[in-house]
Backbone as numpy.savetxt, mean C-alpha at the origin, in Angstrom:
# Nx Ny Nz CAx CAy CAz Cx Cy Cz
-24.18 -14.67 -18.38 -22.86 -15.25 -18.21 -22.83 -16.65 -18.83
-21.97 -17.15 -19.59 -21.37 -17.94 -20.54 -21.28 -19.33 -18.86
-21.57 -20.41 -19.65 -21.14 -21.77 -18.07 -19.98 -21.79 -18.02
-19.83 -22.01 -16.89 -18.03 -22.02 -16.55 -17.57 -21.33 -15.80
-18.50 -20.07 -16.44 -17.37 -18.50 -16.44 -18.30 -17.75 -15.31
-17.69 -17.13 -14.03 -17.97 -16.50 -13.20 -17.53 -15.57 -13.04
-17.48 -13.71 -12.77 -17.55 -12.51 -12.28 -16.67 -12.58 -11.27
-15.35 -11.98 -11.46 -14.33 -12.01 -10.65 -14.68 -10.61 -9.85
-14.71 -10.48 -8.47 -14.55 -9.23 -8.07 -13.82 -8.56 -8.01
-13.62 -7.43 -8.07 -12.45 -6.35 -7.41 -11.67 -6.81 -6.61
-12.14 -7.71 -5.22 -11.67 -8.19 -4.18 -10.61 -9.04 -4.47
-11.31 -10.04 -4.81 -10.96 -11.38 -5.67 -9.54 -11.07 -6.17
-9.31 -10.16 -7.12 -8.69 -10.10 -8.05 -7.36 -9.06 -7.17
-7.63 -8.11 -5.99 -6.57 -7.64 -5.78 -5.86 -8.78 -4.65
-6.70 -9.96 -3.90 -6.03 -11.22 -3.16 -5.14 -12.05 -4.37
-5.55 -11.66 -5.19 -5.08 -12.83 -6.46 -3.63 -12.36 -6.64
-3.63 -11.21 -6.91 -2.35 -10.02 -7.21 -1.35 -10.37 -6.11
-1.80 -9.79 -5.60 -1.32 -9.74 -4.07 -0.80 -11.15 -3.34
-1.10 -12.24 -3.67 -0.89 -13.38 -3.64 0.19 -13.67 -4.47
-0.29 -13.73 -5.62 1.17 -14.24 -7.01 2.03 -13.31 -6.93
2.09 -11.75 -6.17 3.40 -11.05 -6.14 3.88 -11.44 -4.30
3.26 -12.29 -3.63 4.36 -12.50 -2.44 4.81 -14.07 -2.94
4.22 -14.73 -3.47 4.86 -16.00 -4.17 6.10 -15.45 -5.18
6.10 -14.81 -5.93 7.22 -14.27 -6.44 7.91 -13.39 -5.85
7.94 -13.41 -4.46 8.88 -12.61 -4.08 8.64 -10.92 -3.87
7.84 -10.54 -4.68 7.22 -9.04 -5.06 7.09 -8.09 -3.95
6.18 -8.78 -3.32 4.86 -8.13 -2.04 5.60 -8.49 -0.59
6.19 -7.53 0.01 5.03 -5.74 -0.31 6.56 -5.23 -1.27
6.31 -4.27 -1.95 6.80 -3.77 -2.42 8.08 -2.95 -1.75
9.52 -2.78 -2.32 10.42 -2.44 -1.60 11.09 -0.90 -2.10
10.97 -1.82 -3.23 11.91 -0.02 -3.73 11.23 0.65 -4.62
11.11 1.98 -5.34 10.89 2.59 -5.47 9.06 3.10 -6.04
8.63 2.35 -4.74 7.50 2.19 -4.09 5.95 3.36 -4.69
6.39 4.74 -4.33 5.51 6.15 -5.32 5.49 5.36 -6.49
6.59 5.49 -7.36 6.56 5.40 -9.30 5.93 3.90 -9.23
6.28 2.59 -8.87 5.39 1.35 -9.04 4.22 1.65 -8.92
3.56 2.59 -7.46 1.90 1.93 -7.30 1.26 3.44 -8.57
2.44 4.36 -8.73 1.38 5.35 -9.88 1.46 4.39 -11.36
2.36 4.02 -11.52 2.66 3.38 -13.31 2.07 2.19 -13.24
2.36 0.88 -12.41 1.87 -0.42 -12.73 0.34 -0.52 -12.73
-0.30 -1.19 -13.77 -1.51 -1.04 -13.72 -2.20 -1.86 -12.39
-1.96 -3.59 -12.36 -1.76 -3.63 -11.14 -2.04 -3.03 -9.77
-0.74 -2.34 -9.54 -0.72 -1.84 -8.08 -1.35 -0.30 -8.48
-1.66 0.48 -9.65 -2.58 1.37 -9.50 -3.81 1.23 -9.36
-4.41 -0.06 -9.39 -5.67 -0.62 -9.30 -6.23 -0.94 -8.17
-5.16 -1.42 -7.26 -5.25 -2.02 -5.52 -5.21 -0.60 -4.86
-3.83 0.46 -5.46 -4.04 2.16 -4.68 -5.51 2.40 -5.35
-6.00 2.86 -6.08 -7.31 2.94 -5.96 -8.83 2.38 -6.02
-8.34 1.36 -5.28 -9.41 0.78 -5.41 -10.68 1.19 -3.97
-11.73 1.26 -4.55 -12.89 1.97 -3.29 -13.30 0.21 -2.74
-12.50 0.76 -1.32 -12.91 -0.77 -0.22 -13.96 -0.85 0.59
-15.01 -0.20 0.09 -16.50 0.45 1.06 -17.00 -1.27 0.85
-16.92 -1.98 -0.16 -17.75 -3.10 -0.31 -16.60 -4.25 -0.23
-15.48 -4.11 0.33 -14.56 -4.94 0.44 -14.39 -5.77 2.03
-14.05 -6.71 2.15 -13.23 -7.44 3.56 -12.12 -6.53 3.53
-11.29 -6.95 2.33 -10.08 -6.29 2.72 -10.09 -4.50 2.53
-9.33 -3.41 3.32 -9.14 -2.63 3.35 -7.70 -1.71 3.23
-8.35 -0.36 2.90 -7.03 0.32 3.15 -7.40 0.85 4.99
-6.60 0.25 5.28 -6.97 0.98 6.75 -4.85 1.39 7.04
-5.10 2.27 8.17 -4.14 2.87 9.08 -3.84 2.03 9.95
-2.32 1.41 9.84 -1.85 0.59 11.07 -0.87 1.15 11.22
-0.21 1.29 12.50 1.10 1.23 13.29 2.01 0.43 13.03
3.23 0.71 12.85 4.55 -0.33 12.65 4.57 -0.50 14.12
5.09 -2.11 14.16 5.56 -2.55 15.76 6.81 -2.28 15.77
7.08 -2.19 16.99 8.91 -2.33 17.41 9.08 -3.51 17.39
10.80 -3.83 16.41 11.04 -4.76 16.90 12.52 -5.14 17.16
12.88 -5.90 16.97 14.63 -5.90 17.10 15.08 -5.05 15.65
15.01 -4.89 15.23 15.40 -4.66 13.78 15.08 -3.21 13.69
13.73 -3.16 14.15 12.97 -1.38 14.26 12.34 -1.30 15.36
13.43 -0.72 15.99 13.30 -0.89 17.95 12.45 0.67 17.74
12.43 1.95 16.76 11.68 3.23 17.13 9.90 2.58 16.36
9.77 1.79 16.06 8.34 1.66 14.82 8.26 2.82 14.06
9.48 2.94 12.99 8.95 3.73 12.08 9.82 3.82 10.68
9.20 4.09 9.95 10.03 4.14 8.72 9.69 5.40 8.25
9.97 5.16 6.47 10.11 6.11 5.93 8.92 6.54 4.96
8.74 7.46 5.12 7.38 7.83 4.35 7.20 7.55 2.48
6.96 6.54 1.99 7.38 5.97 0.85 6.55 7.33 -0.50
6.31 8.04 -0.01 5.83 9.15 -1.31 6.54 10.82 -0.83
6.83 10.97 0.28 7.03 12.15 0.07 9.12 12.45 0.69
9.43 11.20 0.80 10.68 11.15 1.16 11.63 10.76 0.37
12.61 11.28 0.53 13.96 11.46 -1.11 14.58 10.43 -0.67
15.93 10.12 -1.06 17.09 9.81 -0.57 17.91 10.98 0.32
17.53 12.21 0.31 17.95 13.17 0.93 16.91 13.65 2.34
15.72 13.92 2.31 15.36 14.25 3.31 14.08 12.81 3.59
14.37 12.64 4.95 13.52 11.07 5.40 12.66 11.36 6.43
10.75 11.53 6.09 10.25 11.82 7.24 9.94 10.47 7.98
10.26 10.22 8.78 9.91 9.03 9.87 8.61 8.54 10.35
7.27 8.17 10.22 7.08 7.87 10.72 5.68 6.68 11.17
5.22 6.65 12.14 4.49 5.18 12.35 3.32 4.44 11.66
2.70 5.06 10.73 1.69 4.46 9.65 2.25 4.08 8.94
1.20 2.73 8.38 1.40 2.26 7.03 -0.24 1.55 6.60
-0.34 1.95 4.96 -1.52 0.91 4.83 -1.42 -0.36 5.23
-2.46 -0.76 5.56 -2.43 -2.47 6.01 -2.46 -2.76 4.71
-2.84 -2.79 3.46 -3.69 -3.73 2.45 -2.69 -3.31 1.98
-1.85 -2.45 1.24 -0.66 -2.29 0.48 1.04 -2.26 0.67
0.55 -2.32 2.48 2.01 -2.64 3.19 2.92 -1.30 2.81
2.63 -0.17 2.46 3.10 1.15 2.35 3.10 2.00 3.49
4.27 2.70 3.93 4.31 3.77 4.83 3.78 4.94 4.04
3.16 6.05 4.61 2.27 7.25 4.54 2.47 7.84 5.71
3.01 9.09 5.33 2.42 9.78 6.25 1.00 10.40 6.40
0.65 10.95 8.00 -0.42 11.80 7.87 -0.18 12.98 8.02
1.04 13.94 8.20 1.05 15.22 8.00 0.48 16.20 7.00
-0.04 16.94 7.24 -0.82 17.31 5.94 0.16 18.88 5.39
0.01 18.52 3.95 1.01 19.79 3.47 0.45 21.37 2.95
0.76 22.43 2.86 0.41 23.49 2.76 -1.23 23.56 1.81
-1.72 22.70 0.68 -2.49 22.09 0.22 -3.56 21.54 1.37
-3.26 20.92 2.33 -4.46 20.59 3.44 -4.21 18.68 2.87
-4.06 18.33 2.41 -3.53 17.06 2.28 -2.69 15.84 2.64
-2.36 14.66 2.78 -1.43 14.10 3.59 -1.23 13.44 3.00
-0.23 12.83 2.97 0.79 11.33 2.05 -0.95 10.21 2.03
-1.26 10.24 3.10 -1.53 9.12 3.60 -3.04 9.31 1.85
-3.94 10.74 2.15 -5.27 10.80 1.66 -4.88 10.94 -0.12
């Protein structure tokens, strides 16, 4: 390595992201949430990124109730239209995305 110049991690680099898109307003992501994290290189990099050697994670959290979302739940941001809306209480922590975990005829779930 060249002086100066230090080895950015994976980590590093998705706090960095993730940082300059809630300073701009970005993060978490609002609308049309599936097509951003498959196309942007970016946010396809943070969806797959392997967090086995990370602080930060994709882990499974619960939406809280609150005044605003008195049931804790939204809308499942990959497998829900504008026409049919499955409801409900997960979301990644690290990407701020609802998932479901229902799993579909495939054996699969929004969430995996």
């Amino acid at each position: 390595s060249e002086a100066g110049t230090e080895a950015v991690t994976e980590e590093e680099l998705i706090k960095k992201i993730i940082r300059e898109r809630k300073m701009g307003g970005y993060w978490p992501i609002k609308r049309n949430t599936a097509n951003k994290f498959a196309s942007d290189p970016e946010l396809k990099m943070i969806r797959l990124s392997d967090d086995s050697k990370m602080d930060i994670k994709h882990e499974m959290k619960k939406h809280e109730k609150t005044s605003t979302n008195t049931r804790g739940v939204a809308g499942c941001k990959l497998c829900c239209t504008g026409h049919s809306n499955r409801t409900v209480r997960t979301y990644c922590d690290l990407c701020k995305v609802t998932l479901c975990t229902k799993r579909n005829p495939e054996g699969l779930s929004c969430w995996e």
